[in-house]
N, C-alpha and C positions, 0 to 999 in steps of 0.2 A: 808307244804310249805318249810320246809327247805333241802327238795331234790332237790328244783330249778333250782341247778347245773347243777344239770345230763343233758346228751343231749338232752335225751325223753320229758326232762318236762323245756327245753331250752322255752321262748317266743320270737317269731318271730314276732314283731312288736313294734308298738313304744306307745303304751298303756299301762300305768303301772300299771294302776289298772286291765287288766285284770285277770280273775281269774282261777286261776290255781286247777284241781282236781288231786291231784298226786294219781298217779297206786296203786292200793288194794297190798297189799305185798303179798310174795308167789316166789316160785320158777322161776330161771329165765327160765326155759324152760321144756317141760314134761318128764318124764326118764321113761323108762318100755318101753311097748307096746304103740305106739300111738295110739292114740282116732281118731277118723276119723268123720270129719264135711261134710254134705253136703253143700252146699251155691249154694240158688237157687234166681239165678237173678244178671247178670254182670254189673249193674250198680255202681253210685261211694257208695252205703251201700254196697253193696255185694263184691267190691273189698275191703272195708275198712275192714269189716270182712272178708276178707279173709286174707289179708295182715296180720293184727295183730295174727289170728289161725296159721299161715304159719311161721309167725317169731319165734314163741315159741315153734315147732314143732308138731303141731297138720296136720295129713294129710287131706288137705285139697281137695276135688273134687270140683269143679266151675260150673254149670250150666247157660248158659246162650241160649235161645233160636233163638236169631239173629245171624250172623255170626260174628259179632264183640262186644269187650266189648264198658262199657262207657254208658249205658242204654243211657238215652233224653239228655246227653252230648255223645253222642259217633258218628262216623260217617262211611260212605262207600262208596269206589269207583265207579267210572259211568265215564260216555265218554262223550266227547261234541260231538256235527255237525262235526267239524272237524278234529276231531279224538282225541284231547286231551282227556289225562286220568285225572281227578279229584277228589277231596272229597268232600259230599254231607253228609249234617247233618242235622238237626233240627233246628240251630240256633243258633244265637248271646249267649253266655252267660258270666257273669262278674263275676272277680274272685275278690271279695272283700280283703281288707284286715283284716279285723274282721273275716275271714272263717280259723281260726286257724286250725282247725281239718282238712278240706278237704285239704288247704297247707299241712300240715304236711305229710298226703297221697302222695303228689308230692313229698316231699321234700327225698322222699325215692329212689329216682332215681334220681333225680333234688335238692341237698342240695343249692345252691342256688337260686332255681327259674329264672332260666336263659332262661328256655323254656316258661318264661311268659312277656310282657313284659305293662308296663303301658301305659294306656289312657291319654291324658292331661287335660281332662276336661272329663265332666257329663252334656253336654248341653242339653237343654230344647227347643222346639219349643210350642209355640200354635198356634194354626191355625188363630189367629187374630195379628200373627204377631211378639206378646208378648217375647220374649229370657228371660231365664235362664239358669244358671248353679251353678256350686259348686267348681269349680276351685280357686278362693276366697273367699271361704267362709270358716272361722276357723274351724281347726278338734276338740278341745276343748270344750265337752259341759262345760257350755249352750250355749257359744258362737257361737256352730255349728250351733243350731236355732234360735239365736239372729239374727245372721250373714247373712243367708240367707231370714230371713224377712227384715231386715234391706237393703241388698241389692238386693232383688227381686224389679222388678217392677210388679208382681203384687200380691205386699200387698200397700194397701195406708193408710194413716191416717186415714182415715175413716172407711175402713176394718179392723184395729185393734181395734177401737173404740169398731166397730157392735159386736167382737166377744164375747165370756162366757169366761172370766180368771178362775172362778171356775171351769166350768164344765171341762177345759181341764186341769184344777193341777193334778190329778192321771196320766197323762201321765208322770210327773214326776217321777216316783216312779213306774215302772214296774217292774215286779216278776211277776216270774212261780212256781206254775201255778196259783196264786192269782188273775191275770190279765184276767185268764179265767172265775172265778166267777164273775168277774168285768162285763165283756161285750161280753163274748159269747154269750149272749140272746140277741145282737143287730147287725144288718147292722153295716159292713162298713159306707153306704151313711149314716144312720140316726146317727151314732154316729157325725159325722160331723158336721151335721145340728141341732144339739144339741150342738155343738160347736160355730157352727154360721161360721163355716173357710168360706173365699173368696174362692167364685165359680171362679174364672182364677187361686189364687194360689190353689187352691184344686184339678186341674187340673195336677199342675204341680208337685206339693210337696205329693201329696197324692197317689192320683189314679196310678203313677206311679208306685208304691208299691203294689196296691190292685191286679192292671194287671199284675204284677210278677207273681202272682198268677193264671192265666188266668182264670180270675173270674170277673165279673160285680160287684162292689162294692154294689149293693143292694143282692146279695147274700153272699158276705164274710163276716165271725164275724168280728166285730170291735175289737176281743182281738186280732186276727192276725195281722190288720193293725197298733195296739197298741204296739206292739213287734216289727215290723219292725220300729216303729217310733225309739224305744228303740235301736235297736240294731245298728242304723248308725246315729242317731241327737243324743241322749240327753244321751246312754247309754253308749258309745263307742268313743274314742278320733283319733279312725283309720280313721274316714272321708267316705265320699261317692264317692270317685277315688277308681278306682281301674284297674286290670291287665286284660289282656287276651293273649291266645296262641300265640306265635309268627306262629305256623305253624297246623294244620289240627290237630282237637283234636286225634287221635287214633294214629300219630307218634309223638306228644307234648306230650301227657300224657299215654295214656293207650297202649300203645307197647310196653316202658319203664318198665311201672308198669308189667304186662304181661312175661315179661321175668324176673322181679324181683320172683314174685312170682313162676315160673317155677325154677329159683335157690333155692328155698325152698320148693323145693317138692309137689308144689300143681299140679293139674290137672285141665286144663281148656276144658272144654267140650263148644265151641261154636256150634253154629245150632242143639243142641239138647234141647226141650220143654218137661220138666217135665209137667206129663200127672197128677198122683196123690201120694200123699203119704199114707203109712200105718204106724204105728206103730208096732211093733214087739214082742211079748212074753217074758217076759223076759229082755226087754231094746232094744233101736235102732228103725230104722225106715227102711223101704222099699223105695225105690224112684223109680218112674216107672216111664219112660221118650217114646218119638216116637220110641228108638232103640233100651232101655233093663232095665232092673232094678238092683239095686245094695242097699246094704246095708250100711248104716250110722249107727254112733254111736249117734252123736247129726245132728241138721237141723237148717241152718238160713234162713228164708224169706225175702227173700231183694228184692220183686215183684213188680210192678205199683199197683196202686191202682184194676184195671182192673184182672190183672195176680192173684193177692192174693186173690181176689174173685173166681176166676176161679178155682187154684189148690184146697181153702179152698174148697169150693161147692165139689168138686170131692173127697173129702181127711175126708167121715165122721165119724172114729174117728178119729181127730188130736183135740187136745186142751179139750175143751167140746162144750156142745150143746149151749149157752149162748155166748159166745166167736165167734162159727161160726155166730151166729146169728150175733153178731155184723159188724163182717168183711160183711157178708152179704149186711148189710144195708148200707157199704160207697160208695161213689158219685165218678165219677170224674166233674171234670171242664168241662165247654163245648168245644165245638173243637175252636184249632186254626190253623192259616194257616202261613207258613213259603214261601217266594217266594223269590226264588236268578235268579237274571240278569244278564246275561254274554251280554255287552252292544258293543257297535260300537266305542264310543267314550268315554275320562274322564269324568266326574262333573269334577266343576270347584273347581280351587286350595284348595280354602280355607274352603272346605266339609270337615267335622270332623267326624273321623273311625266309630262316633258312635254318631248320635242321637235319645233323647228320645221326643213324640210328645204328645201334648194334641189336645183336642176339634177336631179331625179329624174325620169322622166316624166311620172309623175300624182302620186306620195303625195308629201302637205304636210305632213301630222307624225304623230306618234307617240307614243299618249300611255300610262303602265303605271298603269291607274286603281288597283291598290293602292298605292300609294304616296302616296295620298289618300284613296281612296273607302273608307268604311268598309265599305258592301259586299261591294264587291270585293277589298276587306281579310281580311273574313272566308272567303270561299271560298277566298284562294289561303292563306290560313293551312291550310284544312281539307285541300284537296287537294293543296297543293305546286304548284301552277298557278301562273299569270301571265292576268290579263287584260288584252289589249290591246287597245288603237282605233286607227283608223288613219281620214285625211280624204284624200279625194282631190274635189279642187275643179275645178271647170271643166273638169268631160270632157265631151268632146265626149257631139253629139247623137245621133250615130249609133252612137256605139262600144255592142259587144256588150254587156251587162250582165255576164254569167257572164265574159266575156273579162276585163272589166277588174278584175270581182272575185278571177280568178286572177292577175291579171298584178298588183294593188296588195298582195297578199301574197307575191308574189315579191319587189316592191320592200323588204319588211319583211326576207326573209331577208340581202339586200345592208344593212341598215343593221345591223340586228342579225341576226348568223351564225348564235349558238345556237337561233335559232327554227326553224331550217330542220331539224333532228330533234324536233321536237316534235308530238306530235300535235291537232288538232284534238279536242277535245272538245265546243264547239258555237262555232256562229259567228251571228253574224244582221248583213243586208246591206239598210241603208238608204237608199231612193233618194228623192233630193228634188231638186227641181226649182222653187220657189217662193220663194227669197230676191229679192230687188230688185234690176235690173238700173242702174248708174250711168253711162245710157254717156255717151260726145262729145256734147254738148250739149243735155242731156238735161236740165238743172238748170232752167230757166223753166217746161215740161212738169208737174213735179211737182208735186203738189196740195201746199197751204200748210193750217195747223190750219183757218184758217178759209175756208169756203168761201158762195157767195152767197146760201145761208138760215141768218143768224142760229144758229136753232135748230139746225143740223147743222156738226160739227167733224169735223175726219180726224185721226188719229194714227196713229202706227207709223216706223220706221225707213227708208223711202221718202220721208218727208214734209218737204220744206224748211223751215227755221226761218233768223231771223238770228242764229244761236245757233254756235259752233262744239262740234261734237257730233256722234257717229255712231255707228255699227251699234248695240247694243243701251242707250247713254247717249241716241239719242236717238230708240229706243222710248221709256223712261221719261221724257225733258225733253219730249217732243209727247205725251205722254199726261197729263202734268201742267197743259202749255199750253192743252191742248182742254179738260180742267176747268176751267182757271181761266177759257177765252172764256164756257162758259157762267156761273159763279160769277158771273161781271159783270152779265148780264142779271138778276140777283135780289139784285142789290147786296151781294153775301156777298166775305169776306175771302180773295184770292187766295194763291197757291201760291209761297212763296220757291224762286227758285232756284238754284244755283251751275252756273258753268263754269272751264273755263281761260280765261287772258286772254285778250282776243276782238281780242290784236294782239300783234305784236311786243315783246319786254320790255325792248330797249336803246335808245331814242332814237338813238345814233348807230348803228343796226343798222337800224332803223326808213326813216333818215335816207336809208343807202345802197341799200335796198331803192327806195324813189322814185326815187332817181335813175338805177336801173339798167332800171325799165319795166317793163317784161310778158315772161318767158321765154315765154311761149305766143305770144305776136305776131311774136318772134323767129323760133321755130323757124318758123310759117307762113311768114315771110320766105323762109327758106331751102326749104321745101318746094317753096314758089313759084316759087322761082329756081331 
């Protein structure tokens, strides 16, 4: 801790119990013959390892299969009706302030985040009308979930009455990976319901988080949802605000970075698909891609859940036979559907960049990218437009495509009215199917950074750490970690890095959380009986 100074192991935020893992010691950089890394998968684990490889002079090659970096944050150019040029992505994504590691990534091109800029609220809709947000509500646990039951309408006296104070005291006191013995073996929804939470705030305060996920809350473990409680209520003092791009992810963020790591010598191989890998006689790896093959010293895996099934299947020996098996067996999440509106006309004034929705069928929010995106700034200034996104998570597998992409713009005209006279002026309807699935007992299954050759690491936001950290914080903190597994084998100077406390912040909170057990053992009790 007492390196804190230094700029690398600088905290960028206003939490001062976060906690700081400062860099393994070691050389600040490799001397000899460099070692040569592959890095297969240009998402933000696969640029984090490479950035960290690339600063300490390991040569680094890039693999990414699409034409652009930025994996499920990245995006690519398209044309409207009218001939405008555009960016077209995946979707809305929020850059918390608790995402130390993925900032710090920015902050490599961007030292003060100046290509990010804040939301002013976290509002809430439910479909029976009900509003919340987080804009007032103290960043300070406990007071961050005092605050927000306290000022929500919908918790009422009576709702607090109904609920378990025991069953939910270990929320108090989350750790990794203890948190998993805790309630990996339960639902999301039944950890809940062992709770007794209000079904309107469980809509609002809960599910919102399970959906992050693009998972059905009766499939997601309850330790995931327990960790995300953790890591923005009751673990973390940064709050539930947070930032987004002022401009199209791929010149806000990854063009930047892209040329950062091209002044240290990396090699970015876009539209090239590693096909399989080999391991090599002797040390190293083979990488055989659609256009050649080349030789590596070490390999990082920084693939979708999807991808790392695929190369691992094609790649049998890498690792051992136990290990593939595992990767084998991971899920992803069911599909979701992203749908942006290039409309006729504004919403009206006081439409906020960004809402989150409950109780609707499928649409989870709505976001009016002028109101940020410079962009999309520009065209609705030009035409008097509105454009807008809309997410619908976890539809089903069967549902029609065209069905739901008429019925998730229907859900638009029920939340905002004035869209329902506007015309369509171009739309485009993204289907993905490739996030990682978290389900019931699924947490021992998932690959860890390091896996049983030395020479080969995993990253990505699938990938277990004892870090508390998740969806895109811990793309970047396991992209960092697989750098620094190999930086060790060449004795070079590892990667600092921060989280939220990695436990409970009140001793007597701490205290009561012990002695109240496992809400997840609980509720199996009762399922049992």
């Amino acid at each position: 801790m007492n390196r804190a100074g230094h700029p690398e192991h600088a905290r960028h935020g206003r939490d001062r119990r976060a906690r700081l893992l400062p860099a393994r010691p070691g050389k600040p950089r490799v001397d000899g013959p460099r070692p040569t890394t592959a890095v297969v998968g240009g998402g933000i684990a696969g640029l984090a390892a490479a950035t960290a490889l690339a600063e300490r002079g390991v040569a680094v090659t890039l693999y990414e299969r699409q034409p652009y970096l930025g994996g499920r944050a990245g995006g690519w150019p398209t044309r409207l009706r009218d001939g405008t040029p555009v960016t077209m992505s995946r979707g809305f994504h929020a850059f918390f302030r608790q995402y130390y590691n993925l900032r710090a990534l920015l902050r490599r091109t961007d030292p003060g985040l100046r290509r990010l800029t804040a939301l002013p609220d976290y509002p809430l809709l439910h479909a029976d009308g009900m509003r919340d947000g987080f804009r007032r509500v103290p960043r300070t646990p406990p007071w961050s979930a005092l605050g927000f039951a306290a000022l929500s309408p919908s918790f009422t006296v009576r709702d607090l009455r109904r609920m378990d104070p025991v069953a939910a005291l270990p929320l108090l006191d989350v750790r990794v990976p203890e948190i998993y013995d805790r309630l990996d073996h339960i639902s999301a929804h039944d950890f809940l319901d062992a709770v007794r939470f209000p079904a309107r705030a469980r809509h609002l305060a809960f599910e919102v988080f399970s959906r992050s996920f693009f998972a059905d809350p009766r499939e997601l473990s309850a330790a995931e949802l327990a960790l995300m409680f953790h890591i923005y209520f009751l673990g973390s003092a940064e709050g539930l605000l947070f930032d987004v791009p002022r401009a199209p992810f791929p010149s806000a963020l990854w063009h930047p970075l892209a040329d950062h790591l091209r002044r240290h010598g990396a090699e970015l191989r876009t539209s090239t698909a590693v096909d399989h890998i080999a391991p090599v006689p002797g040390g190293g790896y083979r990488v055989a891609t659609d256009r050649d093959e080349r030789s590596h010293d070490t390999v990082v895996l920084a693939l979708d859940t999807a991808g790392l099934r695929l190369v691992v299947g094609r790649s049998d020996r890498l690792g051992d036979a136990p290990w593939r098996e595992r990767i084998a067996r991971l899920r992803n999440a069911p599909p979701f559907l992203v749908t942006r509106l290039w409309l006729d006309r504004p919403v009206a004034p006081g439409r906020p960049g960004f809402l989150g929705t409950g109780g609707f069928p499928t649409l989870d929010n709505v976001s009016v990218l002028e109101r940020w995106e410079d962009e999309a700034a520009h065209w609705a200034a030009r035409t008097g437009g509105s454009v807008l996104e809309l997410h619908a998570y976890a539809v089903g597998a069967r549902t029609p495509r065209d069905v739901e992409e008429k019925h998730l713009i229907e859900q638009l005209h029920r939340v905002y009215p004035e869209t329902r006279g506007a015309a369509v002026l171009d739309v485009r309807h993204e289907w993905r199917a490739d996030c990682p699935l978290f389900p019931v007992g699924g947490y021992r299954g998932r690959p860890a950074v390091r896996t049983p050759d030395p020479g080969l690491v995993v990253a990505g936001d699938l990938v277990r750490t004892g870090l508390p950290v998740a969806l895109m914080e811990r793309a970047a903190t396991t992209g960092f970690l697989a750098a620094d597994a190999l930086l060790e084998r060449w004795g070079v100077r590892g990667v600092p890095l921060w989280t939220v406390p990695d436990r409970g912040r009140s001793a007597l909170l701490r205290g009561l959380a012990g002695w109240a057990g496992s809400p997840g053992r609980r509720a199996g009790r009762r399922q049992r009986g």
